[in-house]
C-alpha positions as CSV (number, residue, x, y, z in Angstrom):
1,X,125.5,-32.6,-79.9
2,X,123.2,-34.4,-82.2
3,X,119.3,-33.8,-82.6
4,X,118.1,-37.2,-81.2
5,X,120.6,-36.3,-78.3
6,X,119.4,-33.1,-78.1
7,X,115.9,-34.7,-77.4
8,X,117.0,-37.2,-75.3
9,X,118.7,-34.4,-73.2
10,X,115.3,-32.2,-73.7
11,X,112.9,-35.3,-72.4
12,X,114.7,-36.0,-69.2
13,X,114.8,-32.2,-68.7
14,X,111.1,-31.9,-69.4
15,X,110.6,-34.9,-66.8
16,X,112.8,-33.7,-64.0
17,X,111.0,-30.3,-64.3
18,X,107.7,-30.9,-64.9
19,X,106.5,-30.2,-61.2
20,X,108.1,-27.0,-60.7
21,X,108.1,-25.0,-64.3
22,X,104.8,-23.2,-64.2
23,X,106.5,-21.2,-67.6
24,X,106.0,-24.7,-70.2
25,X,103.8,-24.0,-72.7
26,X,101.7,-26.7,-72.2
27,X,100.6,-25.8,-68.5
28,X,97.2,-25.0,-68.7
29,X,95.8,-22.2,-66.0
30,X,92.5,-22.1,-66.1
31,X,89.6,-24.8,-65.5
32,X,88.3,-24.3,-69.5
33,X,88.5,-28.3,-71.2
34,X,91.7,-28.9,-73.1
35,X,91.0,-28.0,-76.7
36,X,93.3,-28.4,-79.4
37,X,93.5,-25.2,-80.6
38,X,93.2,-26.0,-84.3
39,X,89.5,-24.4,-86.1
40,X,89.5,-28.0,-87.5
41,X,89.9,-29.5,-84.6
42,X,87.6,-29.8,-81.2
43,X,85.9,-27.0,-82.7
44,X,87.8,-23.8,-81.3
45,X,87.4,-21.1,-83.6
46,X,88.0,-18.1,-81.6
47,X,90.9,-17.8,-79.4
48,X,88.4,-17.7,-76.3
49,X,87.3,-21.3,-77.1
50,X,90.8,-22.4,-77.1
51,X,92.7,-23.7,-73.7
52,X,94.1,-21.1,-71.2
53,X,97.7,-21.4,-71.7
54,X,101.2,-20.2,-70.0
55,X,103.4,-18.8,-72.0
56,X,106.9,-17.4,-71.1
57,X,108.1,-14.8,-73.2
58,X,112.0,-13.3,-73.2
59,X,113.1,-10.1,-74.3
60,X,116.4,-8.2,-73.3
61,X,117.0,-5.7,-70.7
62,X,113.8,-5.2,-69.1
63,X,113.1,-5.2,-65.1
64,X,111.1,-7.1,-63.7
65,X,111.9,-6.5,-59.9
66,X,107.9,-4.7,-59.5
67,X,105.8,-7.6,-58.9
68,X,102.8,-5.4,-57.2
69,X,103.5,-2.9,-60.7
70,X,103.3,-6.0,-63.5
71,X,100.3,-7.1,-61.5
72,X,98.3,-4.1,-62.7
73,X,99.8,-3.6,-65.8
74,X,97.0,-2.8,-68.2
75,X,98.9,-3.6,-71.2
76,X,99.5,-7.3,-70.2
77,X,96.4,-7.8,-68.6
78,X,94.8,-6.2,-72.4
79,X,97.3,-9.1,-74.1
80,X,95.9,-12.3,-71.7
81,X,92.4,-11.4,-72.1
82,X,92.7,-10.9,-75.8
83,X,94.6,-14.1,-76.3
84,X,93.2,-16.4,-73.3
85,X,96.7,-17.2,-72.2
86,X,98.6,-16.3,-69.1
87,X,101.9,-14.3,-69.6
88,X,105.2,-14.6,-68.0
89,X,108.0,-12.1,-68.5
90,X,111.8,-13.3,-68.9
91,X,114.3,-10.8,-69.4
92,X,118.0,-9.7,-69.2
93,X,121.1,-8.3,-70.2
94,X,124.1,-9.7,-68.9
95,X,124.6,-12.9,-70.9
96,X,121.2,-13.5,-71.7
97,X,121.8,-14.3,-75.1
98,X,124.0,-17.4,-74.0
99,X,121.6,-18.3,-71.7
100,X,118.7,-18.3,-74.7
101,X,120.4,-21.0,-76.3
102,X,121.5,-22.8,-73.2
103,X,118.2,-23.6,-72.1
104,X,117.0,-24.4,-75.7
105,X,119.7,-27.0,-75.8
106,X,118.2,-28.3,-72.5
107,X,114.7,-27.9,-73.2
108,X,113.7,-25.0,-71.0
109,X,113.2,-22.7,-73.9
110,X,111.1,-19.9,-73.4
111,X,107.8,-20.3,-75.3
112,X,108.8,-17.4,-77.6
113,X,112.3,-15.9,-77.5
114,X,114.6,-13.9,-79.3
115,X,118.4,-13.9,-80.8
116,X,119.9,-10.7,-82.2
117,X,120.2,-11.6,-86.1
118,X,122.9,-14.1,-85.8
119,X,121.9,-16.4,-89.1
120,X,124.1,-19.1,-88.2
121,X,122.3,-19.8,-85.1
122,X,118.6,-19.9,-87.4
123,X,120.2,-22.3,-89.5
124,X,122.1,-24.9,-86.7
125,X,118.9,-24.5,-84.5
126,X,116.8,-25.3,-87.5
127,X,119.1,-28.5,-88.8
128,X,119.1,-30.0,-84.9
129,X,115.4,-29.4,-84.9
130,X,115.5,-26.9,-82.2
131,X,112.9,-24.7,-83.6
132,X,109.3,-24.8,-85.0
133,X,108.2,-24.5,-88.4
134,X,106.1,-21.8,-88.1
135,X,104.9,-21.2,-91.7
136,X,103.8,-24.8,-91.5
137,X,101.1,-24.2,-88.3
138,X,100.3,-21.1,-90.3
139,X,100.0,-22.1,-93.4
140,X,97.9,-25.2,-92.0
141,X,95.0,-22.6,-91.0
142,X,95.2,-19.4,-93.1
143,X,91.6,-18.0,-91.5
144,X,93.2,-18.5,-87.7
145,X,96.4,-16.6,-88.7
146,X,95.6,-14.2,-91.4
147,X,98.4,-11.2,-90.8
148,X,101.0,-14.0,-90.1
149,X,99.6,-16.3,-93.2
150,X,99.9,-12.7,-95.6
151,X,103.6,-11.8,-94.1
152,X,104.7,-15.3,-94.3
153,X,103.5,-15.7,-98.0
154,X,105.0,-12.7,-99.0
155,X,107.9,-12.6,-101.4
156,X,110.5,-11.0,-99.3
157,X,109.6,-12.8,-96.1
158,X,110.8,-15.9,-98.2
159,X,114.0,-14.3,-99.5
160,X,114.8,-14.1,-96.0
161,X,114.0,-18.1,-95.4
162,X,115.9,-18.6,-98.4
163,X,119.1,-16.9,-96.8
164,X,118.6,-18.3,-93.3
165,X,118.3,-22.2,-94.6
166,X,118.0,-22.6,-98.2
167,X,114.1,-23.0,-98.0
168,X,112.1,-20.5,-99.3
169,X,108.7,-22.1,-98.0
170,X,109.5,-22.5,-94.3
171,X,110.2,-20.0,-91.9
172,X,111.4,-20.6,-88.8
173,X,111.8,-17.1,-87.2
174,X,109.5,-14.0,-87.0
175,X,111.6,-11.5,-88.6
176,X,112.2,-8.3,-86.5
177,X,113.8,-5.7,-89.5
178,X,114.8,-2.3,-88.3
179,X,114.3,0.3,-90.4
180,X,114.0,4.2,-89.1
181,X,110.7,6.0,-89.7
182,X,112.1,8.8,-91.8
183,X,115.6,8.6,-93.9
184,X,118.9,8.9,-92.2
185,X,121.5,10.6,-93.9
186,X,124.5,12.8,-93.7
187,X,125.9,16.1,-95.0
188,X,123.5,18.4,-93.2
189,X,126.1,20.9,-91.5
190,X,124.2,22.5,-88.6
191,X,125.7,26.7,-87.7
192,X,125.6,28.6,-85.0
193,X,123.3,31.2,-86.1
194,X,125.3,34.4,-84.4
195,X,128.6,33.3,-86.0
196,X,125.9,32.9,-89.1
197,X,125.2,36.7,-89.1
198,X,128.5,37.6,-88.3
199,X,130.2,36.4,-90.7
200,X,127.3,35.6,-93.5
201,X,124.7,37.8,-92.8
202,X,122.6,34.7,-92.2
203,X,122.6,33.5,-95.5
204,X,123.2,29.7,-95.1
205,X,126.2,28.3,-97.3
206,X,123.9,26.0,-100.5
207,X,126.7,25.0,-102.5
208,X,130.0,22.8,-102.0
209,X,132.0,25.6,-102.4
210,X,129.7,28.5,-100.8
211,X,130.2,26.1,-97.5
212,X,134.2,26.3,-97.7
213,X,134.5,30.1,-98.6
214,X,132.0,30.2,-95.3
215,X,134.0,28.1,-93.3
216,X,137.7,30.1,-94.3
217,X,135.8,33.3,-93.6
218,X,134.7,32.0,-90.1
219,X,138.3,31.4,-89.4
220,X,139.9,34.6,-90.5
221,X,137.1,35.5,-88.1
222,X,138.8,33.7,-85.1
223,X,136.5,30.7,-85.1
224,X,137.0,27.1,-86.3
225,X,134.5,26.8,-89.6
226,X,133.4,23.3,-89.8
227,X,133.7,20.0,-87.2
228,X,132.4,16.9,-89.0
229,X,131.8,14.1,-86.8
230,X,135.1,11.5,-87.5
231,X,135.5,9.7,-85.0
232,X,139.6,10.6,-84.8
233,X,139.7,10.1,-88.4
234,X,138.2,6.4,-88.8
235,X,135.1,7.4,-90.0
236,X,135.1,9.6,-93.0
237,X,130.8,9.4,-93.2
238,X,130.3,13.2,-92.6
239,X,133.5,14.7,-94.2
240,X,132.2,12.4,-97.5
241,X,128.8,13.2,-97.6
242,X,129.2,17.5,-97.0
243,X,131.9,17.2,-99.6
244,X,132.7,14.1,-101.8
245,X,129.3,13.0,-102.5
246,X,127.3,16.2,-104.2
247,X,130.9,15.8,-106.3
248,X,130.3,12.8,-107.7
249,X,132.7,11.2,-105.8
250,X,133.9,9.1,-102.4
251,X,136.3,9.4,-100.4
252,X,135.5,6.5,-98.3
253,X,137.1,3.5,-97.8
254,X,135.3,0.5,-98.4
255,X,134.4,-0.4,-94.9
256,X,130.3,-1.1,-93.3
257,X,128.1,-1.1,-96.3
258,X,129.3,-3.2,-99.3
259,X,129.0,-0.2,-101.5
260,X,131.2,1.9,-99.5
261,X,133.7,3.7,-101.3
262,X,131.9,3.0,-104.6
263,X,130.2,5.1,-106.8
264,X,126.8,3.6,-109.0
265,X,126.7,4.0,-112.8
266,X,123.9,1.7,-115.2
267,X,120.3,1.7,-113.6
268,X,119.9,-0.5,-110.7
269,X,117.6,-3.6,-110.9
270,X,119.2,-4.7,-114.1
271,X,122.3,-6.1,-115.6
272,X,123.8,-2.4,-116.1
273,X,124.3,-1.8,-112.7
274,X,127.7,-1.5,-111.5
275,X,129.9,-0.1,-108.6
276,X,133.0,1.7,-109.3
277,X,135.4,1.8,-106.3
278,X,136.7,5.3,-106.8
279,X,138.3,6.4,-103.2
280,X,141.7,6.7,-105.1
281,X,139.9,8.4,-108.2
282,X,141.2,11.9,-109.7
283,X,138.1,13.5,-108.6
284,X,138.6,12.5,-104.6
285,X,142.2,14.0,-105.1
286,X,140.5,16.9,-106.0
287,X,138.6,16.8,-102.4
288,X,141.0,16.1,-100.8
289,X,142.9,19.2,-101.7
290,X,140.2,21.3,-100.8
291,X,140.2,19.7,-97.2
292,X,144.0,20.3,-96.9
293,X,143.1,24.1,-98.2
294,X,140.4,24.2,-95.2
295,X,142.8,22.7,-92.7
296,X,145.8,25.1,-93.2
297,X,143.1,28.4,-93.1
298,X,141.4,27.2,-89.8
299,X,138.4,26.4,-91.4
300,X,138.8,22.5,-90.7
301,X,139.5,21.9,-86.6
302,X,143.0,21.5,-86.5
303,X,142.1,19.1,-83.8
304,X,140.7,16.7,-86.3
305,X,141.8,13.5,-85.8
306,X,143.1,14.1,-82.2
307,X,140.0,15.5,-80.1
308,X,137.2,13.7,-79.4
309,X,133.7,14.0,-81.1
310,X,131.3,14.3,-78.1
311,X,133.7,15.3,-75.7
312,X,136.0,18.3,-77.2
313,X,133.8,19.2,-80.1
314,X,130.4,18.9,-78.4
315,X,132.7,21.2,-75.3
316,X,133.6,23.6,-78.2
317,X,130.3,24.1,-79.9
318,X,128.7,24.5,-77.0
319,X,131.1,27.6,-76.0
320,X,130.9,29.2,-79.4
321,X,134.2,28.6,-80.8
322,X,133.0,26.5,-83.7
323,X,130.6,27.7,-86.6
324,X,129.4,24.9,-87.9
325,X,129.3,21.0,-87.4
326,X,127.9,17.7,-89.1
327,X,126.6,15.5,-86.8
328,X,124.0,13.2,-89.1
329,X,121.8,16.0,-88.8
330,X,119.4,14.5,-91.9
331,X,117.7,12.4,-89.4
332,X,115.6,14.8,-87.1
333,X,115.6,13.8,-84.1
334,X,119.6,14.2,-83.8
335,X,119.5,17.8,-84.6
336,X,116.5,17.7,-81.0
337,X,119.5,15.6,-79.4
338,X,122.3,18.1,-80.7
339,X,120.3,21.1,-79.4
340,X,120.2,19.6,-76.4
341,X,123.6,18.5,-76.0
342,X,125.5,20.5,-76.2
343,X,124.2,23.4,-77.0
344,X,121.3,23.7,-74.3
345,X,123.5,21.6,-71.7
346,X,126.1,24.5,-72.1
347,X,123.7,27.9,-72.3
348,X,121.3,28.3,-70.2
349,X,119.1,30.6,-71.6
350,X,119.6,28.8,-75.1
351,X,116.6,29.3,-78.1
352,X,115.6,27.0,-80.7
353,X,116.9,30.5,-82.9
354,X,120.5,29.9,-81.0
355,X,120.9,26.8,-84.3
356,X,120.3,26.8,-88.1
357,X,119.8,23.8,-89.5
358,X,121.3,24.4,-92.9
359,X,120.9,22.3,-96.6
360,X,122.7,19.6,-98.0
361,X,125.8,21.0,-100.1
362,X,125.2,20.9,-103.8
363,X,127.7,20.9,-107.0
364,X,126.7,21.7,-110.2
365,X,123.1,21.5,-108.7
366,X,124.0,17.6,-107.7
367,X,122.9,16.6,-103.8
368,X,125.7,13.7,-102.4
369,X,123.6,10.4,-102.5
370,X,123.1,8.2,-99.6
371,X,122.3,4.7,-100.7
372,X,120.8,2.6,-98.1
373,X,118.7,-0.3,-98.4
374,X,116.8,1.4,-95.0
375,X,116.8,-2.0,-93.1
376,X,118.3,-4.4,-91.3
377,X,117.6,-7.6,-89.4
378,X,117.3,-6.5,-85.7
379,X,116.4,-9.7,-84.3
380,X,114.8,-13.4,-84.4
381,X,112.5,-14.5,-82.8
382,X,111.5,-18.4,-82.5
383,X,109.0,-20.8,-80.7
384,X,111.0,-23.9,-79.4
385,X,110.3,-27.9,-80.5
386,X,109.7,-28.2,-77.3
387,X,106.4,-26.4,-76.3
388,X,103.5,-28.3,-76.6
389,X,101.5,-25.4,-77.9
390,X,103.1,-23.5,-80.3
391,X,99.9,-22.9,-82.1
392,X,98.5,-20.9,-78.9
393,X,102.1,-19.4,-79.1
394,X,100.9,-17.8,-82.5
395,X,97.7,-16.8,-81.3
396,X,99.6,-14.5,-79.3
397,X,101.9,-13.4,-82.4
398,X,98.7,-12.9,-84.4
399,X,97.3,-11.0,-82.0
400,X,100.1,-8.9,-81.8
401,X,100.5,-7.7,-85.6
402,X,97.1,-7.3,-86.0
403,X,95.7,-3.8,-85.8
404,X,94.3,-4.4,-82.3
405,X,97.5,-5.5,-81.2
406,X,99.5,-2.6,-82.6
407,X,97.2,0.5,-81.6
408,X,97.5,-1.5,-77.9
409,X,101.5,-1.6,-77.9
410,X,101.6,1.5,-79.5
411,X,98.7,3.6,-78.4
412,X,97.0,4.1,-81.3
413,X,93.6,3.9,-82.7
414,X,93.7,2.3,-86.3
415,X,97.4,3.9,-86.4
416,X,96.6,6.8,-85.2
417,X,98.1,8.3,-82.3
418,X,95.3,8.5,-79.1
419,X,95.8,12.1,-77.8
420,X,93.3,10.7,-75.2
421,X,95.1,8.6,-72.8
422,X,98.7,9.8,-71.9
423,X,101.4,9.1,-69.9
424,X,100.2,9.0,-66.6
425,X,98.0,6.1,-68.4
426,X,101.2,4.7,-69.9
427,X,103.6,5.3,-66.4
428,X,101.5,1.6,-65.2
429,X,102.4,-0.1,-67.9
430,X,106.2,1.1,-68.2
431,X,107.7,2.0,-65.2
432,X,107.2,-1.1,-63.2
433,X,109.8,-2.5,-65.8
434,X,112.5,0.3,-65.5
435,X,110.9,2.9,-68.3
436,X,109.6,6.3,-66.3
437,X,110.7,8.9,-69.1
438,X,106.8,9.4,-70.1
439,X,107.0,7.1,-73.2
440,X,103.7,5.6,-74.6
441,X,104.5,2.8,-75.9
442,X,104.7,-0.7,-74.8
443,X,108.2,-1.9,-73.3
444,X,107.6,-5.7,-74.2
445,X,107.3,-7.0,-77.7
446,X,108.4,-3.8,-78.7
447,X,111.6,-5.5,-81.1
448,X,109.2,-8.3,-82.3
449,X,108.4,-6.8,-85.6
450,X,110.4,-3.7,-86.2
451,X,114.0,-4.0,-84.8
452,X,113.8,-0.2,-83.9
453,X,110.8,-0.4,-81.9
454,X,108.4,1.4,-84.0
455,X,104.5,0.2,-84.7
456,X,104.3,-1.3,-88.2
457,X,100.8,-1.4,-90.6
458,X,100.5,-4.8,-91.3
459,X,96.8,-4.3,-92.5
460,X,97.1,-2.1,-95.4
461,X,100.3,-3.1,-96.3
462,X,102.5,-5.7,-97.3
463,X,104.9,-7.0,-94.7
464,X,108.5,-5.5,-96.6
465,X,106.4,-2.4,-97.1
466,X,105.4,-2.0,-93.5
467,X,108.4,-2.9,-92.2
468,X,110.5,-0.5,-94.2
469,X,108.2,2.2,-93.3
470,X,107.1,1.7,-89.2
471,X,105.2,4.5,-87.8
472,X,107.4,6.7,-85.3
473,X,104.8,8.2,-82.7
474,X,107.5,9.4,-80.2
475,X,106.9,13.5,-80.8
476,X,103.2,13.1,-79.3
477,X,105.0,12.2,-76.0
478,X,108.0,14.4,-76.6
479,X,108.1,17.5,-74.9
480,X,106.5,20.7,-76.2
481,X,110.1,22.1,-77.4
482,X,112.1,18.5,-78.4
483,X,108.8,18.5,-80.4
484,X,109.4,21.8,-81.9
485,X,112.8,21.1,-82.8
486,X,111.9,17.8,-84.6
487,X,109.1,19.6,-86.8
488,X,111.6,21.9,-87.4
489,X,114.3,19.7,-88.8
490,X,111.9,17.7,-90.5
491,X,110.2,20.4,-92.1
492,X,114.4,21.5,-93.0
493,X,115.1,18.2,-94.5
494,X,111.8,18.0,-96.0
495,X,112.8,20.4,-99.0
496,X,115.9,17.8,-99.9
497,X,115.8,14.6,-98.4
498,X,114.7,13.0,-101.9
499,X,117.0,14.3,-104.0
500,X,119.2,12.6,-101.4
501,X,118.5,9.5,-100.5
502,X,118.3,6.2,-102.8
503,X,116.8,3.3,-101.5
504,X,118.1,0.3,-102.9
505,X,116.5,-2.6,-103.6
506,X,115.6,-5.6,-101.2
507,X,118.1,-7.6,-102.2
508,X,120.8,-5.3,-101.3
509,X,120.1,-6.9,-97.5
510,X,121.3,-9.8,-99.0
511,X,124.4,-9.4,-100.3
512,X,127.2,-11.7,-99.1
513,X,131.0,-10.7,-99.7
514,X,133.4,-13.8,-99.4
515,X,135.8,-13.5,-96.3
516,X,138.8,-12.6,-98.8
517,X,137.0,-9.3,-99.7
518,X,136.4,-9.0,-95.8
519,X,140.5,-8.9,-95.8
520,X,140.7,-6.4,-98.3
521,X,138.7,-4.0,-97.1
522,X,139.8,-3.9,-93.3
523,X,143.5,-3.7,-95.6
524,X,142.1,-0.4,-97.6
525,X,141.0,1.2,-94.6
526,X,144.1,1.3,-93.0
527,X,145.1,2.8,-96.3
528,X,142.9,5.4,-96.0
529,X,143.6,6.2,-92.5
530,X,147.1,6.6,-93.2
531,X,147.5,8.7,-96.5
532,X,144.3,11.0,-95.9
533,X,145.1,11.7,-92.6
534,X,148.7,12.8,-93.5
535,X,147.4,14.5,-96.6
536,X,145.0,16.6,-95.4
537,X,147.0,17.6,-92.2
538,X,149.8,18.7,-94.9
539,X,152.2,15.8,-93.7
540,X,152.4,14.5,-97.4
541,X,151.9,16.3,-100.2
542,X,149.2,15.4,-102.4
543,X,150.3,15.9,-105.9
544,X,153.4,13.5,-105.7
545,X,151.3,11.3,-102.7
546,X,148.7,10.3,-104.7
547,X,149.6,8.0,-107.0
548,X,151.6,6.4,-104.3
549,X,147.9,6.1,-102.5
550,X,146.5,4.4,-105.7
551,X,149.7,1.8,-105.5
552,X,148.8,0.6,-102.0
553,X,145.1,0.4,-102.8
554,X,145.9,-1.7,-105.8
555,X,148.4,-3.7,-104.0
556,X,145.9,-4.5,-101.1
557,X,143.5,-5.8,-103.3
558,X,141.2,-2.6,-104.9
559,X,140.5,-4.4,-108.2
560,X,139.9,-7.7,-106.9
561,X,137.2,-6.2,-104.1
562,X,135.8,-4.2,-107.1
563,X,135.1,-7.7,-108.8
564,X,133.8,-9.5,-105.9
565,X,131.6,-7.1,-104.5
566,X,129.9,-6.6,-108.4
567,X,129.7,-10.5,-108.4
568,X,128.3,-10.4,-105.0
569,X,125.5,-8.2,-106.4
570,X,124.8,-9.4,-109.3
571,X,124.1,-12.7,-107.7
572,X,121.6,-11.8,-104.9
573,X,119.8,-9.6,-108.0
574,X,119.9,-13.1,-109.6
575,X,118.9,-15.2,-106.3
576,X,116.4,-12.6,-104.6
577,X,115.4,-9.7,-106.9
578,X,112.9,-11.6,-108.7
């Protein structure tokens, strides 16, 4: 369907509607005199001069079945006085993306509504003329949208417009990037601290090859040493990072990230970066053999690959037979969700002591790296051709990153956490829409700016900066012990964490692969799958398997994906890096 059809169809809509659909933009609700919203126009320089609006707002899977409890929602009721603008709440789950764009192709858009990341559909909507041109309304009238008019304006807000249509200037989309509040990595093993001072004394395994000696001496013990998480042998995340990684090595296939399965030499940024795909390498034989050596003692699960992660190991751990386990434990909060399941589900008169949270494995003093670029795009959101008002529409978006906005989504004060107000406070303005677990946060616009939910600083720092680092607030609304174990593992992972983690650079979220390198590495995964798994469970024998191993990688297309995916760098360093 072409645009001028797509108007046609939108026009007759509008028509046929206009009687019935409270939720258009353009229907005013109060009495005040229709003012065009614009500082240079009619006058209006605050939003309470400007004309009482309804706007209909969408966001996935929240309830809206409590029409006594959204009537006294304090939250919305904050939001409509704020903005001068009546709200209505759309929501969903089953098929509610296809019903976004179905009623944008029919012109019953909701005034502001989201998509999921999908760039195809920013840049079709955009071509047809589906969607507004918000950097041009903001851009129009800097002093009415300052936090918008300094995120739009911003360097990497552009690199993403750039990607989206091949227009740098415009932006069609408020960018919703999702980025944890702390680094998430792997290679954290966390013990059961009895089997610890059984077997160790309690000294916690700080070297590569302390942690297998531990684990083989757990199993000459009559436990199982070590259960990374693996996800019956298809992801090889854990196993990598405990092992491969603070050996200078991978034994990864190439597979989510583009730099999967590669190792980094040359300084990134500049023309002597470059990835070396090295699962096949001499050194991750060398790893490999130690994992066979760990599987044959009892130190490796012999159920690896067969039993289930959170199932059969979480059963096990919980029940004492295993001594230690990987389960991403570099990110806090899952060693909180890992004491709580399984251990606490399991023992009922389980301790915080009951766990160790240990240290990333070293070699030759070397941590295993996790590169990440921290972020992703978690979701679009777009004000349709259609509404009459988008520029009320922004109000409400300017109102929302601005501090006053975030400390009233995210009960703060200035971004700080109000110890003051609670959650019986918070229960009105949750639980009517499905969310009575005591959070204090605000369940609506809560993926508008940070993909993961979190509150984001827009007024002290730059929008990539404040995006990349939200503000997590959960722990003042956990309870007294999840918050205890958090503090805990933070204060664990504290000590390392840097010598860990390497964020990459911006335009690392950029990075297209063509679909032939897409071939290749679902090929190479396979690959992996099949020789490690018969490898390390003593199936093939190493020595006289390897090189066959580095034959099927090379057949399936290892230096080619090497090539591409250093092209593929080098030209979104070229393109977005700056």
């Amino acid at each position: 369907m072409n645009s001028t059809l797509k108007k046609t169809v939108a026009a007759v809509a509008g028509l046929a509607m206009a009687a019935s659909m409270l939720s258009a933009c353009g229907s005013a609700s109060s009495s005040t005199p229709a003012a065009s919203g614009s500082t240079a126009a009619g006058g209006a320089t605050t939003n309470a001069d400007r004309e009482n609006v309804h706007i209909r707002f969408a966001q996935f899977g929240n309830n809206t079945d409590d029409v006594t409890g959204m009537e006294n929602d304090p939250i919305k009721k904050a939001i409509e006085e704020a903005v001068n603008v009546t709200l209505e709440y759309d929501t969903g789950t089953e098929g509610f993306d296809d019903r976004m764009q179905n009623e944008l192709f029919t012109g019953g858009a909701a005034d502001l509504f989201p998509t999921w990341g999908e760039s195809d559909k920013i840049s079709s909507w955009v071509e047809e003329d589906l969607v507004t041109n918000l950097s041009e309304i903001v851009n129009a009238d800097p002093d009415r949208y300052p936090t918008l008019y300094k995120i739009m304006n911003s360097d990497e807000y552009k690199m993403y417009n750039e990607l989206y249509t091949g227009d740098s200037e415009n932006a069609y989309a408020i960018y919703g990037i999702s980025a944890f509040a702390e680094p998430s990595f792997s290679g954290v093993p966390v013990y059961n601290t009895a089997i610890l001072e059984e077997v160790n004394g309690g000294k916690v395994p700080a070297t590569v090859d302390e942690f297998i000696e531990y684990t083989k001496a757990c199993a000459a013990a009559g436990y199982v040493g070590w259960w990374p998480r693996n996800d019956k042998l298809t992801n090889w995340a854990q196993i990598d990072a405990t092992l491969a990684g603070p050996q200078g090595t991978t034994i990864m296939p190439p597979k989510s990230n583009v730099w999967d399965g590669f190792v980094l030499s040359g300084e990134l940024g500049t023309d002597s970066e470059h990835w070396t795909l090295a699962s096949t390498s001499e050194a991750s034989k060398e790893v490999v053999k130690q994992l066979r050596d760990m599987y044959a003692a009892g130190a490796l699960d012999s159920g690896i690959g067969v039993k289930s992660d959170f199932d059969d190991a979480y059963a096990d751990f919980g029940a004492g037979r295993l001594a230690s386990a990987d389960f991403g434990f570099g990110y806090p909060a899952q060693f909180k969700d890992f004491f709580n399941n399984p251990w606490a589900a399991t023992n009922a008169d389980a301790q915080m002591g009951d766990l160790t949270l240990g240290t990333a494995p070293t070699s030759d003093g070397n941590y295993a790296k996790t590169y990440t670029t921290g972020t992703w795009v978690g979701s679009h959101y777009f004000i349709p051709t259609t509404c009459e008002y988008p520029d009320r529409v922004l109000d409400l978006v300017e109102f929302l990153a601005s501090t006053e906005g975030q400390d009233l989504l995210h009960n703060t004060e200035n971004y700080v956490y109000r110890e003051d107000q609670g959650a019986d406070f918070w229960a009105t303005a949750t639980a009517p829409y499905g969310y009575g677990d005591g959070r204090c946060k605000y369940v609506w616009f809560s993926y508008m700016f940070s993909g993961t939910e979190y509150e984001v600083d827009f007024a002290n720092n730059d929008w990539w900066t404040a995006v990349s680092n939200p503000i997590d607030n959960s722990t003042h609304w956990a309870s007294e012990q999840d918050a205890e174990l958090i503090e805990y593992a933070r204060g664990v992972v504290g000590e390392f964490k840097d010598e860990c983690v390497v964020t990459l650079p911006a335009y690392y979220n950029l990075v297209s692969l063509p679909s032939e390198a897409n071939d290749i590495r679902t090929k190479l995964v396979d690959v992996t799958n099949e020789y490690l798994s018969q490898m390390i469970g003593g199936q093939m024998d190493i020595e006289t398997g390897w090189a066959d191993y580095q034959a099927a990688y090379e057949r399936e297309g290892a230096a080619e994906l090497e090539q591409m995916v250093n092209d593929a760098i080098a030209a979104a360093r070229t393109t977005y890096g700056g």
